[in-house]
N, C-alpha and C positions, 0 to 999 in steps of 0.2 A: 564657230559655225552656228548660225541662225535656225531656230526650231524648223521653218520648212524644209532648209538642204539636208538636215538631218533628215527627216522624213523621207525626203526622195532620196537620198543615199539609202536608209533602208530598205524602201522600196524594189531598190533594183537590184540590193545583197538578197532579198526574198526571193526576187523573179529568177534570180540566176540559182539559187541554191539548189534546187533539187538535179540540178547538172551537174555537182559540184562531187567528186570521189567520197565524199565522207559516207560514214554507216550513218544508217536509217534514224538511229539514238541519238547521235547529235545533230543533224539534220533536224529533229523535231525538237530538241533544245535549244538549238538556234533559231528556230521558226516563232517557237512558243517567246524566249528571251525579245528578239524584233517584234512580235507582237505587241508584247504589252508597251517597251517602248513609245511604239507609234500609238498606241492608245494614249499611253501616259503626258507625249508631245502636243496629240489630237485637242486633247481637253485642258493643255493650255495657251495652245493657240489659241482656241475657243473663248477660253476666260477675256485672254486679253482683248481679245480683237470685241466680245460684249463691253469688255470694261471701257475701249475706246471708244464706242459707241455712243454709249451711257453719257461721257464726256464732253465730245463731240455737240449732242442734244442738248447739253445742260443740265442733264436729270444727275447728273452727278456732281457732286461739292465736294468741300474742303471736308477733311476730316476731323477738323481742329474744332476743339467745343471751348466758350468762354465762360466764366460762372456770372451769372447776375447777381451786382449785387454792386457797393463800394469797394473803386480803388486804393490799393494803399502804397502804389508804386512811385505816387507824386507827392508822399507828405514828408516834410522832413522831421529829422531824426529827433528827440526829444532827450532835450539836455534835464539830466538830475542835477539837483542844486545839492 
């Protein structure tokens, strides 16, 4: 299941809950638990969709760092006499 049908899934377990037979306790445990969820979902939907962004523009690179400096990946091996 993809971050946003979560979201709307919980969405609609919020809107219906307080119709729901439970006591007031878990109903606000349930409430409080769904919230932070969709906060926690919210902010990384968020991330990614900046990080595609980012991408997208070009303002984002590779993460890969090279050292400057001499290779030593093309010398060959050095025979001891």
């Amino acid at each position: 299941m993809s971050k946003g049908s979560t979201i709307l899934v919980l969405g609609f377990l919020l809107a219906f809950l307080p119709f729901t037979g439970f006591p007031n306790g878990i109903k606000l445990a349930f409430t409080v638990l769904f919230g932070i969820i969709v906060m926690v979902l919210g902010f990384l939907v968020r991330q990614e969709r900046l990080w595609l962004m980012r991408a997208i523009s070009g303002e984002h690179k590779t993460d890969a760092y090279t050292e400057n400096g001499p290779s030593f990946a093309n010398t060959a091996p050095v025979e001891k006499v």
